[in-house]
mmCIF file of the N, C-alpha and C atoms, coordinates in Angstrom:
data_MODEL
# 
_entry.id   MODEL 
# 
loop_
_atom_site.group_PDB 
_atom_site.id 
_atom_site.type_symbol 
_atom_site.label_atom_id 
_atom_site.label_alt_id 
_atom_site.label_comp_id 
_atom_site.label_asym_id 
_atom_site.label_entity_id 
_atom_site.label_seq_id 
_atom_site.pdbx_PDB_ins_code 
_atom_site.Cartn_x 
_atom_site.Cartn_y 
_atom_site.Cartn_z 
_atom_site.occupancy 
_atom_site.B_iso_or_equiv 
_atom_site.pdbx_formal_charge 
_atom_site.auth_seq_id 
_atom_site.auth_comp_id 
_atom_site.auth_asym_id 
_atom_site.auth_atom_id 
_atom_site.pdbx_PDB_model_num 
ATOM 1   N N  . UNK A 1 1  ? -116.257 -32.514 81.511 1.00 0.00 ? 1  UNK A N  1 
ATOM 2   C CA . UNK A 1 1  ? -115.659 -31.966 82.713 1.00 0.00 ? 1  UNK A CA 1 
ATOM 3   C C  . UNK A 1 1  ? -114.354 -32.703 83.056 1.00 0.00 ? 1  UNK A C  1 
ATOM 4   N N  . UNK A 1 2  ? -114.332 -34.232 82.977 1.00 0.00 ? 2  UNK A N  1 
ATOM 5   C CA . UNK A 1 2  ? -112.974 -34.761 83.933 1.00 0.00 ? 2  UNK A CA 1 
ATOM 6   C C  . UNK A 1 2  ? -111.947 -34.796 82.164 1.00 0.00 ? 2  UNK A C  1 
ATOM 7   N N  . UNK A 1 3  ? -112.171 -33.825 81.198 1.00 0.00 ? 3  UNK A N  1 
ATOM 8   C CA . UNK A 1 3  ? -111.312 -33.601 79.264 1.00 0.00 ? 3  UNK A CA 1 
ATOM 9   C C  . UNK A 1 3  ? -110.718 -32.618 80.178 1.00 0.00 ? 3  UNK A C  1 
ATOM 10  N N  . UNK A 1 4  ? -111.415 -31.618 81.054 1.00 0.00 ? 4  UNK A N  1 
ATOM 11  C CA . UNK A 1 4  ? -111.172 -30.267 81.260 1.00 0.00 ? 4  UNK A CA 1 
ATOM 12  C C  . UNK A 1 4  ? -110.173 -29.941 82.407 1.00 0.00 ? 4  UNK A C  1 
ATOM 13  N N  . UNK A 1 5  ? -110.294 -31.100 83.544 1.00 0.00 ? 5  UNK A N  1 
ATOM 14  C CA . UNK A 1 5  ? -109.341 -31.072 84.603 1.00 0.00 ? 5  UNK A CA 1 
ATOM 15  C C  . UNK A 1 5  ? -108.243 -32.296 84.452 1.00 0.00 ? 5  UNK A C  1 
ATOM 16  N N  . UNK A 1 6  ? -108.237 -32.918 83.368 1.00 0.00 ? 6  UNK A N  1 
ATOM 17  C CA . UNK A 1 6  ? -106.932 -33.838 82.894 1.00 0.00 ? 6  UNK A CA 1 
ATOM 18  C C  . UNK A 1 6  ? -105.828 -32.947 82.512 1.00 0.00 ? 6  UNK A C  1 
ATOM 19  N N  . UNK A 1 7  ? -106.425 -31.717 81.432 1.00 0.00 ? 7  UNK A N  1 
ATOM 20  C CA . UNK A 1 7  ? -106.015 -31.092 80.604 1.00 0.00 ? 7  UNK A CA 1 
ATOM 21  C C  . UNK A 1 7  ? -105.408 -30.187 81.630 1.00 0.00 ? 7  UNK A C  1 
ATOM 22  N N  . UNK A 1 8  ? -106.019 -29.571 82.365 1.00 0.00 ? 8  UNK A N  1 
ATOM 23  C CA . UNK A 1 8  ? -105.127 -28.447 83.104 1.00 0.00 ? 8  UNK A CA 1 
ATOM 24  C C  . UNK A 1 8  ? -104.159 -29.385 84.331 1.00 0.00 ? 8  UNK A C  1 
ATOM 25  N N  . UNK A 1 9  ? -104.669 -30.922 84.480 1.00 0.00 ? 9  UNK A N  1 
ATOM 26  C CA . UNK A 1 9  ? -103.707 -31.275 85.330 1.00 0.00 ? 9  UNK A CA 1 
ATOM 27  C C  . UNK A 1 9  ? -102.328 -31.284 84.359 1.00 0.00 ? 9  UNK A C  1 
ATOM 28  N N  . UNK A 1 10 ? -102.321 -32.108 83.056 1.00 0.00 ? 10 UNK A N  1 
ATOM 29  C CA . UNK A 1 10 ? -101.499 -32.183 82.029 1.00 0.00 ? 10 UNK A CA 1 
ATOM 30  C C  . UNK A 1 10 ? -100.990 -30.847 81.901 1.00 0.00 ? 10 UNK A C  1 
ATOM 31  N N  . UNK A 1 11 ? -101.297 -29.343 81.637 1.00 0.00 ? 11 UNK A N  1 
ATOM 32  C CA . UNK A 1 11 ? -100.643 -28.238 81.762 1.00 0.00 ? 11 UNK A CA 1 
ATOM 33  C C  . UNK A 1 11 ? -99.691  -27.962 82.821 1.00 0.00 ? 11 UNK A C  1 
ATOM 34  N N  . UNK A 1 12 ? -100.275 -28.340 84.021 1.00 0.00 ? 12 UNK A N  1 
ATOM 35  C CA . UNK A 1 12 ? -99.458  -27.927 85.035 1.00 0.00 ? 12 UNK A CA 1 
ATOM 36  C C  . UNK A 1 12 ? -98.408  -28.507 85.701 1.00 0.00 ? 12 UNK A C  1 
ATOM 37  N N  . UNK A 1 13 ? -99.035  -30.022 85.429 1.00 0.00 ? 13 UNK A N  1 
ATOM 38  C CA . UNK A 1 13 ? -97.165  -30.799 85.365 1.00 0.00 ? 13 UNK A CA 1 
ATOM 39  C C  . UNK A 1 13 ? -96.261  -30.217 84.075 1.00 0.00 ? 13 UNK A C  1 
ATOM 40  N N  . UNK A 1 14 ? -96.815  -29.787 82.834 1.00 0.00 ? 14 UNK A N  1 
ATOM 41  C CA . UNK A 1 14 ? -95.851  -29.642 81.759 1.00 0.00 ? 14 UNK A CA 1 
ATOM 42  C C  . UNK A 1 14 ? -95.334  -28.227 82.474 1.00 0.00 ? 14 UNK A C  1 
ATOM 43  N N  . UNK A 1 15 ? -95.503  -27.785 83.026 1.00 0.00 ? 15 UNK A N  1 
ATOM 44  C CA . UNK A 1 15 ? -95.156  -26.360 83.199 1.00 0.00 ? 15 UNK A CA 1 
ATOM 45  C C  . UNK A 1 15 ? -94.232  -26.626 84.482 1.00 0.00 ? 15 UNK A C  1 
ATOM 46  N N  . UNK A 1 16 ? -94.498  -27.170 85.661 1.00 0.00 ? 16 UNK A N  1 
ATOM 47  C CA . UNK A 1 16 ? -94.093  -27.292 86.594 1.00 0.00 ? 16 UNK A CA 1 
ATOM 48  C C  . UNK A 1 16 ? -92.258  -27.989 86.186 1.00 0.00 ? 16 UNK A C  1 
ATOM 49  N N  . UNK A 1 17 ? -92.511  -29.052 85.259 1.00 0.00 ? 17 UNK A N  1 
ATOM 50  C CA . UNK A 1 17 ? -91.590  -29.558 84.879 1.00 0.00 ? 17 UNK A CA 1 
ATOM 51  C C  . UNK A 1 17 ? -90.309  -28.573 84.363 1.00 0.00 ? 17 UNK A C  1 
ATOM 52  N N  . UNK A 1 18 ? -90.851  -27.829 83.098 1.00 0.00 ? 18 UNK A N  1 
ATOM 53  C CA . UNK A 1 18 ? -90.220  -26.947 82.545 1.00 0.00 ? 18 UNK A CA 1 
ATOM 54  C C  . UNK A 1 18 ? -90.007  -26.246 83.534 1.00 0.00 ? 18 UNK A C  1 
ATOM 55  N N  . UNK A 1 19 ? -90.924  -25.578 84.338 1.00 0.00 ? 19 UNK A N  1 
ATOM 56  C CA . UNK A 1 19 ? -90.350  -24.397 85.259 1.00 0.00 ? 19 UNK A CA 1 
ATOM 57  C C  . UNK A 1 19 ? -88.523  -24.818 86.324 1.00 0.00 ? 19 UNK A C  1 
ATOM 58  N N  . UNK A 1 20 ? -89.183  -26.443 86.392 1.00 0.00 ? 20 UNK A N  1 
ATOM 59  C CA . UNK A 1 20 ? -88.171  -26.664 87.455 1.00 0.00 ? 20 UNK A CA 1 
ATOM 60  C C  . UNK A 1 20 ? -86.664  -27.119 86.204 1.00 0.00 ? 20 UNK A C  1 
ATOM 61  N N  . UNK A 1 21 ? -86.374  -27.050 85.362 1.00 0.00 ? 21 UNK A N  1 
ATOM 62  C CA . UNK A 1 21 ? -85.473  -27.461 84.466 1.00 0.00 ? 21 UNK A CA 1 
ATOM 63  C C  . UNK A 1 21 ? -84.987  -26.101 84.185 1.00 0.00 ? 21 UNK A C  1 
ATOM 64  N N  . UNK A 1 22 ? -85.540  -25.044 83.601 1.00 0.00 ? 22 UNK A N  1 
ATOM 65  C CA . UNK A 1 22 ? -85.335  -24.067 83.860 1.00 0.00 ? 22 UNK A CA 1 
ATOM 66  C C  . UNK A 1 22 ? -84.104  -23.214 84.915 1.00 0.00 ? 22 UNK A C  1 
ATOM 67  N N  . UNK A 1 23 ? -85.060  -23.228 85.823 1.00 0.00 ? 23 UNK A N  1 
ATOM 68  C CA . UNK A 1 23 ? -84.091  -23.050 86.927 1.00 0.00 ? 23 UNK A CA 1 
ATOM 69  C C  . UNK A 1 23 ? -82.761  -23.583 87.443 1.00 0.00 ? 23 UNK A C  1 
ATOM 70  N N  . UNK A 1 24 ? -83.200  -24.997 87.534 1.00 0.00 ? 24 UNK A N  1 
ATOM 71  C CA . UNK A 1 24 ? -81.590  -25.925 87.179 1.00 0.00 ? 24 UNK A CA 1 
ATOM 72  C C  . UNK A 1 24 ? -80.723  -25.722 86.099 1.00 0.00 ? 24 UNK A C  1 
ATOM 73  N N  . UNK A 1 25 ? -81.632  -24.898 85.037 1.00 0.00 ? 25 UNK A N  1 
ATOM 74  C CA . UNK A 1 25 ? -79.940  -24.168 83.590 1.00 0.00 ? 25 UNK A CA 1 
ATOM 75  C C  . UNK A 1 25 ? -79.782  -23.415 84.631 1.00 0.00 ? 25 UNK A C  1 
ATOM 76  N N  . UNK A 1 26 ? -80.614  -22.231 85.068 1.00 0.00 ? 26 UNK A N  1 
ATOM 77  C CA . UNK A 1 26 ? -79.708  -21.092 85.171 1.00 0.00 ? 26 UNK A CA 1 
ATOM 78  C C  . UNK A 1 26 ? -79.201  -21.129 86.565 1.00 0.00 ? 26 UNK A C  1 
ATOM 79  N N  . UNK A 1 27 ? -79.407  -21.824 87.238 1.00 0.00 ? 27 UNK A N  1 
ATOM 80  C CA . UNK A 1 27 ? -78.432  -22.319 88.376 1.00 0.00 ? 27 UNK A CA 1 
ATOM 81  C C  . UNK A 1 27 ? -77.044  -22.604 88.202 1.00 0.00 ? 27 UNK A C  1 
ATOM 82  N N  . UNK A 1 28 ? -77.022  -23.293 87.008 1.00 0.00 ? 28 UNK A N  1 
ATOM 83  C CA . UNK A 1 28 ? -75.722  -23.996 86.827 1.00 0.00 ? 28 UNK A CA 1 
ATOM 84  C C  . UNK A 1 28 ? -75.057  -22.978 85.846 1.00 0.00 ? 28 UNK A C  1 
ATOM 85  N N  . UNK A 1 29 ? -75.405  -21.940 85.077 1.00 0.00 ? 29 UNK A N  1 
ATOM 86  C CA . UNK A 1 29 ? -75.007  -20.807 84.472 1.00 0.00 ? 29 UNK A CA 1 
ATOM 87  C C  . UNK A 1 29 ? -74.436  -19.687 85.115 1.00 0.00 ? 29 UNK A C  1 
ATOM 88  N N  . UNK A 1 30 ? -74.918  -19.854 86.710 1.00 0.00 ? 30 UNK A N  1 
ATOM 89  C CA . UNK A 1 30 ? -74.384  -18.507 87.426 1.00 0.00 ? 30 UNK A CA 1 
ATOM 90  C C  . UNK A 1 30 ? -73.161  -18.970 87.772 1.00 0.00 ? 30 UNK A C  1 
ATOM 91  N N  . UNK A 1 31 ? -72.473  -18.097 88.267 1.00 0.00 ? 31 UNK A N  1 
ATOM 92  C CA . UNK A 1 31 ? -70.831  -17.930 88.533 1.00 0.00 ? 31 UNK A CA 1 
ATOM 93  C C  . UNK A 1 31 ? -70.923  -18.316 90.119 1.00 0.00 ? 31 UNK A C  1 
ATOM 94  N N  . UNK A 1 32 ? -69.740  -19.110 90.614 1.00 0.00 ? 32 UNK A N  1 
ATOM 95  C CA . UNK A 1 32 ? -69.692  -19.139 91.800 1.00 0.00 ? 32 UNK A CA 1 
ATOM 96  C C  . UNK A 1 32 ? -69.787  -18.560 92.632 1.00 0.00 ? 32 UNK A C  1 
ATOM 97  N N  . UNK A 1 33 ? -69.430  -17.253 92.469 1.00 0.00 ? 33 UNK A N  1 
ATOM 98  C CA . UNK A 1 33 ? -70.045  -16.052 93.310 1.00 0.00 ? 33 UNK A CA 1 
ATOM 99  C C  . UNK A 1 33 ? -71.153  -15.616 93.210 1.00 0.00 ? 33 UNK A C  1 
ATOM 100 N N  . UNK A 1 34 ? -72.359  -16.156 92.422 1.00 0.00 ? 34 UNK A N  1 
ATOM 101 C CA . UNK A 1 34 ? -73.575  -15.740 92.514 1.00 0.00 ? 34 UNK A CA 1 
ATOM 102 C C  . UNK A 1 34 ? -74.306  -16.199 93.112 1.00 0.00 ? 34 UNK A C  1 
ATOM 103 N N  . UNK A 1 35 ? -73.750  -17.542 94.553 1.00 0.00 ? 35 UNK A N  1 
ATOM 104 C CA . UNK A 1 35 ? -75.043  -18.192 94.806 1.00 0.00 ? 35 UNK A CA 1 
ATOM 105 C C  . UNK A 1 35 ? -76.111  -17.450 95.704 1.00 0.00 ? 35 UNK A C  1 
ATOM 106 N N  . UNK A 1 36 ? -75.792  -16.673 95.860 1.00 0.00 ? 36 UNK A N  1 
ATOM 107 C CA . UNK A 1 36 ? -76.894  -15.961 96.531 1.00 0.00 ? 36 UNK A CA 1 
ATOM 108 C C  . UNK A 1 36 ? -77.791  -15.395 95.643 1.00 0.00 ? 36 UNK A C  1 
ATOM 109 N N  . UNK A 1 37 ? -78.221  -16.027 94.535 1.00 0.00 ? 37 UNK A N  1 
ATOM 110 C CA . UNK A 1 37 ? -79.003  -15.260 93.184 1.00 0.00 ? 37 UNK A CA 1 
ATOM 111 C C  . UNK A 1 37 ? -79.136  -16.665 93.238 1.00 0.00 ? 37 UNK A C  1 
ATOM 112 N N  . UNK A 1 38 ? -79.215  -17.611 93.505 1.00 0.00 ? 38 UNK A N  1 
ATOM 113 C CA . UNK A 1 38 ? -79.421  -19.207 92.981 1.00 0.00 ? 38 UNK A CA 1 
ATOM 114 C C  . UNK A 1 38 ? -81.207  -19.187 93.601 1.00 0.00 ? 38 UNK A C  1 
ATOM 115 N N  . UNK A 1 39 ? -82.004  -19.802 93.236 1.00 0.00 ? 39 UNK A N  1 
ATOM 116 C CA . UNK A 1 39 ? -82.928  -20.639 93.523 1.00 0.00 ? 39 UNK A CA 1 
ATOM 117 C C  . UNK A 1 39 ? -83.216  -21.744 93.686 1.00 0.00 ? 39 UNK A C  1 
ATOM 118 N N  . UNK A 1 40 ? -83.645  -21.890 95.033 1.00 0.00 ? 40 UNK A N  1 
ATOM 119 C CA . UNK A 1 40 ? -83.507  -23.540 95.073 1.00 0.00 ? 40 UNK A CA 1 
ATOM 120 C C  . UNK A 1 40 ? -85.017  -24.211 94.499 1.00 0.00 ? 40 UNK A C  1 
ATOM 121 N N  . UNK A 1 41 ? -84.305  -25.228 93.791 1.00 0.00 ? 41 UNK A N  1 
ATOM 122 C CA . UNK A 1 41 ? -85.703  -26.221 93.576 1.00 0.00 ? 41 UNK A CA 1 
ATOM 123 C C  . UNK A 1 41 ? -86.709  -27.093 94.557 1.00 0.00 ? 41 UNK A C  1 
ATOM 124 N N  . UNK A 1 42 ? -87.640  -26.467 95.185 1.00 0.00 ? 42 UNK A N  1 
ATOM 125 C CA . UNK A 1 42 ? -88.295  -27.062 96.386 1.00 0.00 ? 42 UNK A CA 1 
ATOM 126 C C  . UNK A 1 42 ? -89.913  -26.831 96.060 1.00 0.00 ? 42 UNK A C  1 
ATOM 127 N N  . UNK A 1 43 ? -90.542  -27.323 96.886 1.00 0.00 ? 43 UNK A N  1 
ATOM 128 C CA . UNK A 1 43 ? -92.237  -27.432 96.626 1.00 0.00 ? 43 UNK A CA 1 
ATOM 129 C C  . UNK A 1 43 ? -92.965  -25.888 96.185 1.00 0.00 ? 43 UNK A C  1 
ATOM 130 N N  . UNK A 1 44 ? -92.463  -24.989 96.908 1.00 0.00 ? 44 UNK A N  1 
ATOM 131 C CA . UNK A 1 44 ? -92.890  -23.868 96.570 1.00 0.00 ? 44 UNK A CA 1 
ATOM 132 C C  . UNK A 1 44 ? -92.715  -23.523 95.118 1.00 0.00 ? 44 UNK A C  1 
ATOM 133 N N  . UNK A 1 45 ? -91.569  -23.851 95.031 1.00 0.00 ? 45 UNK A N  1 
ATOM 134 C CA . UNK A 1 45 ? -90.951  -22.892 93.619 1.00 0.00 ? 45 UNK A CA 1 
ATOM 135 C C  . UNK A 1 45 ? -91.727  -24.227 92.269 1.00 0.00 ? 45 UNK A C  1 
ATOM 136 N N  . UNK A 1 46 ? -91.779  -25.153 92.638 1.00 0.00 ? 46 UNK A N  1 
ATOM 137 C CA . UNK A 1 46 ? -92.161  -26.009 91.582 1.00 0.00 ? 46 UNK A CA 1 
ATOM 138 C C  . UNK A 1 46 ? -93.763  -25.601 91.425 1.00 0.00 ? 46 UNK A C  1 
ATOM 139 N N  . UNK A 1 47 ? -94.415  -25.835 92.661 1.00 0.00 ? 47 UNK A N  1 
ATOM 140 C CA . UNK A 1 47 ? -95.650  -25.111 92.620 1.00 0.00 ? 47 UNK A CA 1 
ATOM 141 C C  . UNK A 1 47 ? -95.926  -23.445 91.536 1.00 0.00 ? 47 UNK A C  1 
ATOM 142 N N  . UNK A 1 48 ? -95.175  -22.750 91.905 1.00 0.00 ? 48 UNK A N  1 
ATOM 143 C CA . UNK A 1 48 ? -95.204  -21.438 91.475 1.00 0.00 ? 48 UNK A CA 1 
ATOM 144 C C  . UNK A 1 48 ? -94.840  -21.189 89.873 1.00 0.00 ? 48 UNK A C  1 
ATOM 145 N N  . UNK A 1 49 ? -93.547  -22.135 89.097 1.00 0.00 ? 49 UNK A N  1 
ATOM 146 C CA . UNK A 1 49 ? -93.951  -22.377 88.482 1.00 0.00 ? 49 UNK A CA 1 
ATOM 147 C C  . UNK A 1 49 ? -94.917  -23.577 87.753 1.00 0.00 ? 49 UNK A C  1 
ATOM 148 N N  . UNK A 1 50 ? -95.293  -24.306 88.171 1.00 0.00 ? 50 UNK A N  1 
ATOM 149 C CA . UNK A 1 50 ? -96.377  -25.149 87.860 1.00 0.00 ? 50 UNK A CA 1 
ATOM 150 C C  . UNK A 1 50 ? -97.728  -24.214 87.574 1.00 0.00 ? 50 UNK A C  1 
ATOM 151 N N  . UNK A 1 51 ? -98.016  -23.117 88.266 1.00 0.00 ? 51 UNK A N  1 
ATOM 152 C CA . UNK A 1 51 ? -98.961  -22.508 88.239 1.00 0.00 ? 51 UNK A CA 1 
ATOM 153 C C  . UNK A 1 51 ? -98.374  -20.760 87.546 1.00 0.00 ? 51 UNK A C  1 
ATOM 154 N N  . UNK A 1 52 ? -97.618  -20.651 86.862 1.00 0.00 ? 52 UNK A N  1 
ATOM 155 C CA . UNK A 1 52 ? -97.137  -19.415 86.159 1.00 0.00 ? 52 UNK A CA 1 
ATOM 156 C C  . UNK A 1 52 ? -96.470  -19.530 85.379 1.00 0.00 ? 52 UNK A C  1 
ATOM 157 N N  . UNK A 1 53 ? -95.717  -20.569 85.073 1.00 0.00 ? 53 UNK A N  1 
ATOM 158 C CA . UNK A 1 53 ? -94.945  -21.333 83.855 1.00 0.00 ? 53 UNK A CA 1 
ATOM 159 C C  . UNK A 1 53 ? -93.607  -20.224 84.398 1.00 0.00 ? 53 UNK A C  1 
ATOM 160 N N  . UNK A 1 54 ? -93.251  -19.939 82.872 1.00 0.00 ? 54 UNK A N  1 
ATOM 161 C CA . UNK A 1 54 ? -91.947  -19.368 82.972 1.00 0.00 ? 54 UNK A CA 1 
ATOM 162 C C  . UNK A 1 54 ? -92.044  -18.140 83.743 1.00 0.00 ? 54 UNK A C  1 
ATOM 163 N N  . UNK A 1 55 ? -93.080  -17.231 83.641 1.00 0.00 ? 55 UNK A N  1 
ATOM 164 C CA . UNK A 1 55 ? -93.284  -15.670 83.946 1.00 0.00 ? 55 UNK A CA 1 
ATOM 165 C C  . UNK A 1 55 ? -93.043  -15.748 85.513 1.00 0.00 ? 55 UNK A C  1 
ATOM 166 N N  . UNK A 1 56 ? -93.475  -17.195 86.471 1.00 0.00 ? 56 UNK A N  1 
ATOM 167 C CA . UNK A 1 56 ? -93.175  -17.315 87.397 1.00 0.00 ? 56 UNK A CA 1 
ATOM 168 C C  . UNK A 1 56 ? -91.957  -17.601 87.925 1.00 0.00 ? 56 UNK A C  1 
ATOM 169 N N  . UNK A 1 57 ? -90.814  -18.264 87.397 1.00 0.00 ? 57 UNK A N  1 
ATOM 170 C CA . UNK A 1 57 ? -89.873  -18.138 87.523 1.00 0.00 ? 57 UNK A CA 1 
ATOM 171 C C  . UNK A 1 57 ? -89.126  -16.894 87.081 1.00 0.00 ? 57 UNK A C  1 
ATOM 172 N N  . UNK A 1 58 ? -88.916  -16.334 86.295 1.00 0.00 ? 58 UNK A N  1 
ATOM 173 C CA . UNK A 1 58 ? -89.032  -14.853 86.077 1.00 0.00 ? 58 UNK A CA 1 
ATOM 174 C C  . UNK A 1 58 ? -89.218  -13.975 87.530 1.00 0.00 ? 58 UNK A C  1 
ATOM 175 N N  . UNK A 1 59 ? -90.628  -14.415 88.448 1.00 0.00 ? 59 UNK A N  1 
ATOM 176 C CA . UNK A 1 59 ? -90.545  -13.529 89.703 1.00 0.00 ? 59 UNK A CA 1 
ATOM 177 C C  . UNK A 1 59 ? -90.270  -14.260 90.757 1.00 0.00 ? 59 UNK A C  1 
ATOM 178 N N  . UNK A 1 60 ? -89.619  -15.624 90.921 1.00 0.00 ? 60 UNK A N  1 
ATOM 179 C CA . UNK A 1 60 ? -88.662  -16.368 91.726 1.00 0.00 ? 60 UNK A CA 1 
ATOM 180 C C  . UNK A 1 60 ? -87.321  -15.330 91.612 1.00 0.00 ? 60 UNK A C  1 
ATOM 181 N N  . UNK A 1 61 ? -86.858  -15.625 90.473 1.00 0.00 ? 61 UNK A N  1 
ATOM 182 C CA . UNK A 1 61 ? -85.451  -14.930 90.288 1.00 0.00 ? 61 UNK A CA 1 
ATOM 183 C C  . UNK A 1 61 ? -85.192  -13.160 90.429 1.00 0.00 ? 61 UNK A C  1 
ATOM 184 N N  . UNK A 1 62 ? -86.544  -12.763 90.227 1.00 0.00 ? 62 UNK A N  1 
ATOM 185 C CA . UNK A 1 62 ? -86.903  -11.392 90.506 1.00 0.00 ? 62 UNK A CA 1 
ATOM 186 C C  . UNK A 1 62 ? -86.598  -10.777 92.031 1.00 0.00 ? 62 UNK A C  1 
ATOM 187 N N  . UNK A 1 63 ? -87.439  -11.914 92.877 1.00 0.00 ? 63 UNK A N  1 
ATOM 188 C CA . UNK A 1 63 ? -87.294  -11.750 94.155 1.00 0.00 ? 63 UNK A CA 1 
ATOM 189 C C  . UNK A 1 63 ? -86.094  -12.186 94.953 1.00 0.00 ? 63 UNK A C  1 
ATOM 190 N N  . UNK A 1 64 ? -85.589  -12.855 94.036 1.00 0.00 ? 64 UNK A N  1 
ATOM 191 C CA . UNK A 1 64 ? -84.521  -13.585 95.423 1.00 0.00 ? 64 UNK A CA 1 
ATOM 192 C C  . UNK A 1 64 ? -83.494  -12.149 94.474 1.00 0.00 ? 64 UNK A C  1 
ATOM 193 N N  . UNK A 1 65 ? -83.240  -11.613 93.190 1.00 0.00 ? 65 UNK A N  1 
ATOM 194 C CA . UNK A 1 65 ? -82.139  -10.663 92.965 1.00 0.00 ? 65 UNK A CA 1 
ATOM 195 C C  . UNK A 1 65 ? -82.878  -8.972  93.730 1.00 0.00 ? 65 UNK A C  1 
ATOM 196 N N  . UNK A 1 66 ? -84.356  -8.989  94.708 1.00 0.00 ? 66 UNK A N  1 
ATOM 197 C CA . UNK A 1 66 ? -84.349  -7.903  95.746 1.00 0.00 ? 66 UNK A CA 1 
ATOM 198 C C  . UNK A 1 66 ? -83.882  -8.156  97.140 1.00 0.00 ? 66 UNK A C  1 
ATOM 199 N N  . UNK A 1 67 ? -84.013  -9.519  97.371 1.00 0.00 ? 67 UNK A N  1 
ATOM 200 C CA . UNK A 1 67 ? -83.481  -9.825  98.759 1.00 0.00 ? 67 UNK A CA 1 
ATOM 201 C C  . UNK A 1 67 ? -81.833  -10.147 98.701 1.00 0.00 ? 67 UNK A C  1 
ATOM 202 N N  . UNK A 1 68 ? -81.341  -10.490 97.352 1.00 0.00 ? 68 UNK A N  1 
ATOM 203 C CA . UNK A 1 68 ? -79.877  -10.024 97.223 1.00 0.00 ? 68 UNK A CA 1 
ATOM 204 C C  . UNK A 1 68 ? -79.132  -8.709  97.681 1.00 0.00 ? 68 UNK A C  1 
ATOM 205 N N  . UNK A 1 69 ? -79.953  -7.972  96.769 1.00 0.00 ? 69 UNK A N  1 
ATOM 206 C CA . UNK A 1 69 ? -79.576  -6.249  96.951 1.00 0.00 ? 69 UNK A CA 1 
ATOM 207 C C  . UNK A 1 69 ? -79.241  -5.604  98.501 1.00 0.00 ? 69 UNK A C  1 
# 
């Protein structure tokens, strides 16, 4: 049992990590006029991806390009 919740703690920092690095490329990839398409790196979003990996950032950037529109 404590192989089984190391392991998913170990997943979810690896993910959380990546998720939040991620976001910091494509932050720094958008054009100055895009910051309103930017995501900020904060507890939520690290959480979200921590717990969805990339697919979750995927619907970070999803949502903030409907509340753009």
């Amino acid at each position: 049992m404590k192989k089984r919740m190391l392991q998913w703690v170990v997943n979810f920092t690896v993910r959380a990590i990546v998720g939040s690095g991620v976001i910091f490329l494509i932050n720094g990839c958008l054009p100055s006029s895009g910051e309103g398409m930017m995501v900020g790196i904060n507890f939520l979003t690290v959480l979200t991806s921590g717990f969805l990996g990339i697919p979750g950032v995927c619907v970070l950037y999803g949502i903030r390009f409907l509340d753009f529109l």
